[in-house]
Backbone as a printed PyTorch tensor [residue, N CA C, xyz], in Angstrom:
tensor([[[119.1680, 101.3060,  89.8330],
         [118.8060, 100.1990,  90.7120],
         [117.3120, 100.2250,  90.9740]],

        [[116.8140,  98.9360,  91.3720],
         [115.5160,  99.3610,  91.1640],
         [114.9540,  98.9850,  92.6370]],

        [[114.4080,  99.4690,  93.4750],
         [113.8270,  99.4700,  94.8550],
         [112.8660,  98.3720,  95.7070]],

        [[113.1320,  97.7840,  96.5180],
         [112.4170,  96.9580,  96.8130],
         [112.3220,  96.8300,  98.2900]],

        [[111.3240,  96.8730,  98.3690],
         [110.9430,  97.3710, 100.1940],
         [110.4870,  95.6370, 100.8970]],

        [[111.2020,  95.0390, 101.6680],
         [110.9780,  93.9620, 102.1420],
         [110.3070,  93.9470, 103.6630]],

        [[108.6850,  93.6010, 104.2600],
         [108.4040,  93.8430, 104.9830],
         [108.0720,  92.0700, 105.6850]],

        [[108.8740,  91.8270, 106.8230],
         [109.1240,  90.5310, 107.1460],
         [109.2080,  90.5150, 108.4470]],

        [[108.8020,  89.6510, 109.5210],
         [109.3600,  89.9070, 110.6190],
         [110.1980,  89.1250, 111.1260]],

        [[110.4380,  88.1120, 110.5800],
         [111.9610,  86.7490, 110.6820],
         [112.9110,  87.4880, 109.9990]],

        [[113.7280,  87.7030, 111.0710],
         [115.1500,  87.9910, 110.7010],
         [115.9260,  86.9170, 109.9200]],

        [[115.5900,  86.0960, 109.6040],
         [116.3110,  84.6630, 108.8800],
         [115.6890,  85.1870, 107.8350]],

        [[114.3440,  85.3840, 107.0640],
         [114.0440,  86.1160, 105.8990],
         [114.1770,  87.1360, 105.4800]],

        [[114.6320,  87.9120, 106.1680],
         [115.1990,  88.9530, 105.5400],
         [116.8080,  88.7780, 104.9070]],

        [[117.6860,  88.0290, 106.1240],
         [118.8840,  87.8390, 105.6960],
         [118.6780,  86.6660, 103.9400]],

        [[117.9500,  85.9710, 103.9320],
         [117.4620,  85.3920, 102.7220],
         [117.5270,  86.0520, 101.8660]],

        [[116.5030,  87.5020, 101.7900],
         [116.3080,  88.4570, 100.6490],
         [117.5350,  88.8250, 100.1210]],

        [[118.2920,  89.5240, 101.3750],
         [118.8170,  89.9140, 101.3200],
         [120.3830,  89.4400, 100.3630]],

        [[120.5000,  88.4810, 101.1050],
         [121.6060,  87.3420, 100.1930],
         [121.3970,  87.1810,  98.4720]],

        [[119.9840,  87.1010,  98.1860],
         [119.7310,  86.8090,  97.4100],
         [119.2500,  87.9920,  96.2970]],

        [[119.0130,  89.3110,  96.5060],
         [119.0250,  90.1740,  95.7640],
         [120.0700,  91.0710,  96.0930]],

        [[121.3750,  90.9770,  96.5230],
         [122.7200,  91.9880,  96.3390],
         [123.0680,  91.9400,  95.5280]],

        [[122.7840,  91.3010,  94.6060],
         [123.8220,  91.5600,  92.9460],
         [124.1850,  92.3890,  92.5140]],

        [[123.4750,  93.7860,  93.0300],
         [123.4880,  95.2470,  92.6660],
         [122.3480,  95.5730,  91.9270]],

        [[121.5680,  94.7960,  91.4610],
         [120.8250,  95.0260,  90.3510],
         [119.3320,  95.9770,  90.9820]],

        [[119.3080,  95.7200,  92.5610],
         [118.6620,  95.7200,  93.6410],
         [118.5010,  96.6030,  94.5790]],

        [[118.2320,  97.5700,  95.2630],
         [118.3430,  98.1770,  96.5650],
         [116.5730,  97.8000,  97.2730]],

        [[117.2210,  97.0960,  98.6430],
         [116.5120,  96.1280,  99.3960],
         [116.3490,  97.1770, 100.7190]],

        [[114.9870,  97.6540, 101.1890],
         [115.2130,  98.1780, 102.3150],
         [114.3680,  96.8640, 103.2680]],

        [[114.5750,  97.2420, 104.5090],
         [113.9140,  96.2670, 105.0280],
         [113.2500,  96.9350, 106.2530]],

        [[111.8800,  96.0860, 106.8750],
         [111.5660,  96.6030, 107.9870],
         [110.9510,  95.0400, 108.7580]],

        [[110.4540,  95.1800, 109.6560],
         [109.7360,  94.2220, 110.4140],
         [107.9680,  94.0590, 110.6760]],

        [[107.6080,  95.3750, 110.0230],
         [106.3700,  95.2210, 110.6200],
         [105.6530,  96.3230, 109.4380]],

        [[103.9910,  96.2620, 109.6740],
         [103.3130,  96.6430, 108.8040],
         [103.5020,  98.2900, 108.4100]],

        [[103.0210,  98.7980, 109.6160],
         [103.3320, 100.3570, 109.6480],
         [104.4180, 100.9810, 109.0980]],

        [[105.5080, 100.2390, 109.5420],
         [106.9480, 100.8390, 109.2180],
         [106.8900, 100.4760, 107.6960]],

        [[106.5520,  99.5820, 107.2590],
         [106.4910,  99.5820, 106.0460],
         [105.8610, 100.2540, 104.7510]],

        [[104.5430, 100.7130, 105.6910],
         [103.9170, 101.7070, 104.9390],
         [104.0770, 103.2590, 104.9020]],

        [[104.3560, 103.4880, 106.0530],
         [105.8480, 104.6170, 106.3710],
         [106.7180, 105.0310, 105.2260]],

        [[107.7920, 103.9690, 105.3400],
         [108.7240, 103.8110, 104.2700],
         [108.4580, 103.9440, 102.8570]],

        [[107.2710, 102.7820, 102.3790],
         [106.8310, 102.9890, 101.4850],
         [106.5190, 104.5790, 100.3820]],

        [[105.4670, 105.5920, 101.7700],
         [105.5610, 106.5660, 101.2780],
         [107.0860, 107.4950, 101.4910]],

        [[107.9060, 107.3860, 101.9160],
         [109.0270, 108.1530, 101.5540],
         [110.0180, 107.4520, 100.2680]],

        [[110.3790, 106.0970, 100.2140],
         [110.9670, 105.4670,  99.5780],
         [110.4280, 105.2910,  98.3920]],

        [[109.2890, 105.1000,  97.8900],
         [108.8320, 104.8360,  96.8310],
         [109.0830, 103.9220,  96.2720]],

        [[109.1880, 102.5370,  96.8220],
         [109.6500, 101.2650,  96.0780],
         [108.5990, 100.7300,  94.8010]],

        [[109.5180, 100.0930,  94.0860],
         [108.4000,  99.5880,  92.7120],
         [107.8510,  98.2610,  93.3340]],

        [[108.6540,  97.6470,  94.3580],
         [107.8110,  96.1170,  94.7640],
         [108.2520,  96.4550,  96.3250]],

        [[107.2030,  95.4350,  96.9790],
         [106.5860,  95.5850,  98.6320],
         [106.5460,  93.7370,  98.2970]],

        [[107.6740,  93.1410,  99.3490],
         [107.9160,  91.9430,  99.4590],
         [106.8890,  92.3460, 100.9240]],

        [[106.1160,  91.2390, 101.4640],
         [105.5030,  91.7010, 102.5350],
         [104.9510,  90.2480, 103.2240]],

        [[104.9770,  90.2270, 104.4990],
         [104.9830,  88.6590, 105.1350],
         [103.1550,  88.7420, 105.4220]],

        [[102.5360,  87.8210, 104.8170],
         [101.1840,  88.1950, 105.1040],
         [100.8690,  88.0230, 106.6330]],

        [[101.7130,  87.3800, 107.4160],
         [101.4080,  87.1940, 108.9740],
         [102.5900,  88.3980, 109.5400]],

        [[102.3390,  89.1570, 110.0610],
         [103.3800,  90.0990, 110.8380],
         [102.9020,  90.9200, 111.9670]],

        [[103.7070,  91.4710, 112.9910],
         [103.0350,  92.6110, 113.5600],
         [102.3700,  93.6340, 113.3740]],

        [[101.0790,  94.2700, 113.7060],
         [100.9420,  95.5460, 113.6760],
         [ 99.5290,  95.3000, 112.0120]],

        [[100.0080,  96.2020, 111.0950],
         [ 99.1820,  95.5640, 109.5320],
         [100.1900,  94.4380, 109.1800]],

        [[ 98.9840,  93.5800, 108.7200],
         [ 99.5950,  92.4280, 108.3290],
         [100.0090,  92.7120, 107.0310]],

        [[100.4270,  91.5490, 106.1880],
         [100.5750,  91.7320, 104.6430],
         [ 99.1300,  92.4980, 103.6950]],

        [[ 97.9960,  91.4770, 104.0280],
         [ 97.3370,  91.8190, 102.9660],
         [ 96.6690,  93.2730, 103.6630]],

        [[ 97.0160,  93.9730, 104.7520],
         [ 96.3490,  94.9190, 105.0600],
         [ 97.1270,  95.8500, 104.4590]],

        [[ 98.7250,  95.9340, 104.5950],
         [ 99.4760,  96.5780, 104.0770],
         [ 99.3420,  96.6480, 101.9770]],

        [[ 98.8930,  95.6200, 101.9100],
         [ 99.0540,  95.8180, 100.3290],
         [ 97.6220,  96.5880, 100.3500]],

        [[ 96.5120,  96.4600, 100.9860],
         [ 95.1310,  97.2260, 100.4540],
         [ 95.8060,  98.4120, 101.1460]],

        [[ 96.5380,  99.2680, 101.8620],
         [ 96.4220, 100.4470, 101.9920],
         [ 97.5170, 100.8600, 100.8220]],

        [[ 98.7070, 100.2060, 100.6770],
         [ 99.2650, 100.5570,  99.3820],
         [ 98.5580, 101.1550,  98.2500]],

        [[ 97.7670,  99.9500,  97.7630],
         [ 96.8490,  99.6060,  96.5930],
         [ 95.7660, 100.9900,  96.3900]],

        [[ 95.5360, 101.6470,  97.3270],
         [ 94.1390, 102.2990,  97.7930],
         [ 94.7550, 104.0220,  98.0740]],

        [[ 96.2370, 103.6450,  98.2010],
         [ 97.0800, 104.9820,  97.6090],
         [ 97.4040, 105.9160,  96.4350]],

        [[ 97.0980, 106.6720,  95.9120],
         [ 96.6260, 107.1440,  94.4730],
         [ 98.4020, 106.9580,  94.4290]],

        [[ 99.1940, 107.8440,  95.4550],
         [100.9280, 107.6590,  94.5160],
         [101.6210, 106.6580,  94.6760]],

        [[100.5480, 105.6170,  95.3610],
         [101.3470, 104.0330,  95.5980],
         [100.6230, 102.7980,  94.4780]],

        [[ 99.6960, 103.2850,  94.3470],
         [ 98.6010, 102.2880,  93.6060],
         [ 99.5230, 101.3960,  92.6160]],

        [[100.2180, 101.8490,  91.9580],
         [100.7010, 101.1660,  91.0240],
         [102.1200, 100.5060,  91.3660]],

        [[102.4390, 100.4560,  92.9200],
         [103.6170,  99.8020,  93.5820],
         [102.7120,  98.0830,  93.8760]],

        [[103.5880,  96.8910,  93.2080],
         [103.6610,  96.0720,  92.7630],
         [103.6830,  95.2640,  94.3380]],

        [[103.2650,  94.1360,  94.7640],
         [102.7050,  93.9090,  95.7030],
         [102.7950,  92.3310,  95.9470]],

        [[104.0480,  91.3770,  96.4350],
         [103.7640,  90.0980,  96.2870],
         [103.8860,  89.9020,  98.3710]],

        [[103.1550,  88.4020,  98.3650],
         [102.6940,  88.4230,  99.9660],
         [103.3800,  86.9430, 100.1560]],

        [[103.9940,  87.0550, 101.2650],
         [104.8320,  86.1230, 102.3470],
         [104.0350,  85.3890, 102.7920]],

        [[104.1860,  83.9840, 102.7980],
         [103.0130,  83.1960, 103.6820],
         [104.1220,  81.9030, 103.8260]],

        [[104.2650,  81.5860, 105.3600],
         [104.8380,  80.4140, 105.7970],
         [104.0090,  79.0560, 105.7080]],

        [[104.4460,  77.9810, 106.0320],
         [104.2590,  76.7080, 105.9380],
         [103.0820,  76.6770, 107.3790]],

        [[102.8640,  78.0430, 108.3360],
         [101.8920,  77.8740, 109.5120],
         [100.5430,  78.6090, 109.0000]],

        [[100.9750,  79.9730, 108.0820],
         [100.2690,  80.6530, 108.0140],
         [ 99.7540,  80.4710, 106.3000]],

        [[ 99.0010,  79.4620, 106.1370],
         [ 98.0010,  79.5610, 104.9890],
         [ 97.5280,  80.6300, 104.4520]],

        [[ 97.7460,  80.7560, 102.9260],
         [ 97.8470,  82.1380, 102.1370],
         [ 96.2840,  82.0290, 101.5930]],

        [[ 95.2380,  83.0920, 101.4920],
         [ 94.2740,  83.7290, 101.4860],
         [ 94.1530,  83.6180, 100.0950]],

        [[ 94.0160,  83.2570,  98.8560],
         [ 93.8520,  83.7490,  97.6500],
         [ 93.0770,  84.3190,  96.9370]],

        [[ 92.1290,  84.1580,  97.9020],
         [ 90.4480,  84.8420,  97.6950],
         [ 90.9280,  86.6130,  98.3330]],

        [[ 91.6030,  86.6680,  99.4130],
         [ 92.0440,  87.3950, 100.2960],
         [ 93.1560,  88.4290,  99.7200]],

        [[ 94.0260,  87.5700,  99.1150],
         [ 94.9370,  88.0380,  98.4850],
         [ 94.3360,  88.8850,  96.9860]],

        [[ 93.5230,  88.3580,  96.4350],
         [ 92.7750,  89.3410,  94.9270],
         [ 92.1770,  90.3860,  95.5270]],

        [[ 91.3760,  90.1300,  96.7080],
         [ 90.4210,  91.0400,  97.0410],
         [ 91.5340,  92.6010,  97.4470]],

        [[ 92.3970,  92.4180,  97.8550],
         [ 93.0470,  93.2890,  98.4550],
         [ 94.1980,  93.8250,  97.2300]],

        [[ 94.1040,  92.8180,  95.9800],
         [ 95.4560,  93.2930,  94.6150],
         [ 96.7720,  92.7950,  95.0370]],

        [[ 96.9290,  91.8630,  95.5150],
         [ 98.2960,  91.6990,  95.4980],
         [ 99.0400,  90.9740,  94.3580]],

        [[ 99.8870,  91.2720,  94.0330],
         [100.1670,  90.7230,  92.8310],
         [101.0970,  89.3890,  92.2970]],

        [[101.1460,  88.8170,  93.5650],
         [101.5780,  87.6010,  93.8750],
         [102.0460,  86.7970,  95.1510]],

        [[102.3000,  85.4430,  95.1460],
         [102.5130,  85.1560,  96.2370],
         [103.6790,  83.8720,  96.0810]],

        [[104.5290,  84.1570,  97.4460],
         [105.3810,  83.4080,  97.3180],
         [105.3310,  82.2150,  98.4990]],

        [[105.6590,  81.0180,  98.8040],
         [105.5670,  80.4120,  99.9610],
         [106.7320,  80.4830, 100.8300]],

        [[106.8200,  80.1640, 102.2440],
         [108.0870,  80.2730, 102.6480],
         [108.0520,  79.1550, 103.6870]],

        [[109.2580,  77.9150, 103.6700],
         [110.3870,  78.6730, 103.1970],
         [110.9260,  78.7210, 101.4540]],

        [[111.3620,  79.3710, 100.7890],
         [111.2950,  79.4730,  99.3870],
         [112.8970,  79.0310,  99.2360]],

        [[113.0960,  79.1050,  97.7740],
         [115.0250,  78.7900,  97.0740],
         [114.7920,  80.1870,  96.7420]],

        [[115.8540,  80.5650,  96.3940],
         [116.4860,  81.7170,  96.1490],
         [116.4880,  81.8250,  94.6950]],

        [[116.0510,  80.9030,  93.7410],
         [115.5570,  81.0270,  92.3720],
         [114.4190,  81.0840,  92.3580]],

        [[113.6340,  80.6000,  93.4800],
         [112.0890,  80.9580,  93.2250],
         [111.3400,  82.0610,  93.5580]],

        [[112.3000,  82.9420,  94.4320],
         [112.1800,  84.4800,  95.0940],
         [112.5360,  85.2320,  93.9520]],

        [[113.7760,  84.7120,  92.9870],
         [114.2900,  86.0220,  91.8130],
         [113.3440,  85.8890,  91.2200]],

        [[112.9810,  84.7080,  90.4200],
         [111.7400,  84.8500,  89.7950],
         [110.5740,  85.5870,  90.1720]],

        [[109.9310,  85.6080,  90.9980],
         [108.6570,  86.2550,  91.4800],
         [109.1990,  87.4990,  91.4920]],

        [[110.0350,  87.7970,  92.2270],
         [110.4750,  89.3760,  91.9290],
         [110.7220,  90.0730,  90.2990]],

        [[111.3340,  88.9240,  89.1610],
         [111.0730,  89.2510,  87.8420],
         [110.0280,  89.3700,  87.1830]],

        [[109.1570,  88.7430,  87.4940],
         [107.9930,  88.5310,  86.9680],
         [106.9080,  90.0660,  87.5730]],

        [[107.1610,  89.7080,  88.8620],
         [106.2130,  91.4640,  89.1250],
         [106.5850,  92.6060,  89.1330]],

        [[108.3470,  92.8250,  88.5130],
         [108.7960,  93.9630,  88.3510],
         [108.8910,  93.8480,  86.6080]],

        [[108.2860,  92.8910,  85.6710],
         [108.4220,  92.9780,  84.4000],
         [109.8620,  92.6270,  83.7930]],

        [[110.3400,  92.1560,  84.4710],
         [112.0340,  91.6360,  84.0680],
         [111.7370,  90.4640,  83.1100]],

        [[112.5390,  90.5720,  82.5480],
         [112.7630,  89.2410,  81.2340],
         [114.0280,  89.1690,  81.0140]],

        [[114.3030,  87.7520,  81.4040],
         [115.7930,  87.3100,  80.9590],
         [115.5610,  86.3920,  80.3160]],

        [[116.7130,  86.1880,  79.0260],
         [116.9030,  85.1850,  78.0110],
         [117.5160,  84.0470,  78.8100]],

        [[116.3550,  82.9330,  78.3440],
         [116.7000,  81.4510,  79.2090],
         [118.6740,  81.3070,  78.4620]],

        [[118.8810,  80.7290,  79.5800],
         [120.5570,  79.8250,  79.3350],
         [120.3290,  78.9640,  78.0260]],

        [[121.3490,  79.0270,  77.1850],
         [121.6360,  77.9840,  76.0260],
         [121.4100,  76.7830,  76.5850]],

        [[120.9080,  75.2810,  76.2850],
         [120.8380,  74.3040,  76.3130],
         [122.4700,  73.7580,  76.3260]],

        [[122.7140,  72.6570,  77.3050],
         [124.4040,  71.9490,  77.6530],
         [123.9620,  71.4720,  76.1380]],

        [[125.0900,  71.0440,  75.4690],
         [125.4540,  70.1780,  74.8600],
         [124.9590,  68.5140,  75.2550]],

        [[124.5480,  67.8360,  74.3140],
         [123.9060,  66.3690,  75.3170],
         [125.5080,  65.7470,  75.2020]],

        [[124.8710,  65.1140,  76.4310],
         [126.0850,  64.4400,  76.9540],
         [126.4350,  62.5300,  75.5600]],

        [[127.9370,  62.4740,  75.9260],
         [127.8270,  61.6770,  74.9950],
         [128.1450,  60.4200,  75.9530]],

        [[127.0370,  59.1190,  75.2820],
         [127.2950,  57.9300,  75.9990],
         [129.2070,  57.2020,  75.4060]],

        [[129.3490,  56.2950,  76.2030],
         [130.4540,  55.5040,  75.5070],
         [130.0300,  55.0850,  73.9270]],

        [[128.8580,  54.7960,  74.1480],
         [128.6400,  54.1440,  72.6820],
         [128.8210,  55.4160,  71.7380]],

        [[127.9420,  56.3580,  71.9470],
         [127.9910,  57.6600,  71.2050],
         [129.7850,  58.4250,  71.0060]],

        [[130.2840,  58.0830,  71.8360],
         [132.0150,  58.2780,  72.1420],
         [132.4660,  57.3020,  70.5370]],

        [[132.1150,  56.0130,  70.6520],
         [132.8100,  55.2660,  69.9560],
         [131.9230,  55.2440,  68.5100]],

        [[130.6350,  55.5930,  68.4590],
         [130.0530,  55.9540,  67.0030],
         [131.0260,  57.0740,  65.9220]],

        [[131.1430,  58.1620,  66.8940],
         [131.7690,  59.7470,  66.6930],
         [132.8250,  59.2730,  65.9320]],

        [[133.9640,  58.1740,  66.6390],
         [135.4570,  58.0700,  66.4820],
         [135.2780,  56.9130,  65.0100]],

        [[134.3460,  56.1710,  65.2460],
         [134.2500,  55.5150,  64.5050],
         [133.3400,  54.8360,  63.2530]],

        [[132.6290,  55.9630,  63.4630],
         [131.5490,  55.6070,  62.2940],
         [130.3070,  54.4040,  62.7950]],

        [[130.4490,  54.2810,  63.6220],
         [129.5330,  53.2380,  64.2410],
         [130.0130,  51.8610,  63.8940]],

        [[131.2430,  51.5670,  63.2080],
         [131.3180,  50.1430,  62.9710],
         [132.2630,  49.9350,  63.7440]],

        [[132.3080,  48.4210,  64.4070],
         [132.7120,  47.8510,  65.3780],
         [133.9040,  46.9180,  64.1320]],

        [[135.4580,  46.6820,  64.3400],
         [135.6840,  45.9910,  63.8230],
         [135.8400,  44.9540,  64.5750]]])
């Protein structure tokens, strides 16, 4: 399973994460605030730090530069939380390495993704449906296209 430390302070986003990475594929710890997260971080050793760039205590991007600036964390993968109040830094966000950013509130396909993408996951896209057939295309099939 592969580790993922979610640092958020809306309990509605976490239950989000949460919903949305149980597949098993996942182990999701969670905390509320900066410290605890960087805490955790060093005991847990997660490969990604979901992290709300507005929170109590270190914010996101403070928490990813002390990550980042950790010789046995440095290479723990780093995407930053930013709500529809709190405008995301991007100048802010490089300066400090984070390695992506998600908006919130987000879908739950646009969270797996970002989490695939900065943990190096690759999944083979879905086969293409079959195209759908019109009536006319119904009655070409059966009949050769001629109308008697």
């Amino acid at each position: 399973m592969r580790k993922i430390l979610l640092a958020d302070d809306s309990v509605t986003i976490q239950k989000v994460v949460r919903l949305t990475l149980e597949e098993g594929e996942f182990e999701l710890l969670t905390v509320d605030n900066g410290e605890d997260a960087l805490r955790l971080a060093r005991e847990a050793r997660p490969e990604l730090v979901l992290a709300d760039a507005v929170m109590p205590g270190l914010d996101g991007y403070q928490l990813c530069a002390a990550l980042k600036s950790d010789p046995a964390l440095g290479p723990t993968r780093v995407v930053l939380l930013g709500g529809s109040f709190e405008a995301y830094d991007p100048e802010r966000g490089r300066a400090v390495g984070a390695d992506g950013f998600i908006s919130k509130p987000f879908e739950s396909k646009t969270l797996l993704a970002a989490v695939h993408q900065a943990l190096g996951i690759t999944r083979p896209l879905p086969p293409e449906p079959p195209p759908a057939i019109t009536p006319q295309g119904w009655f070409k099939s059966l009949f050769g296209g001629k109308k008697k």
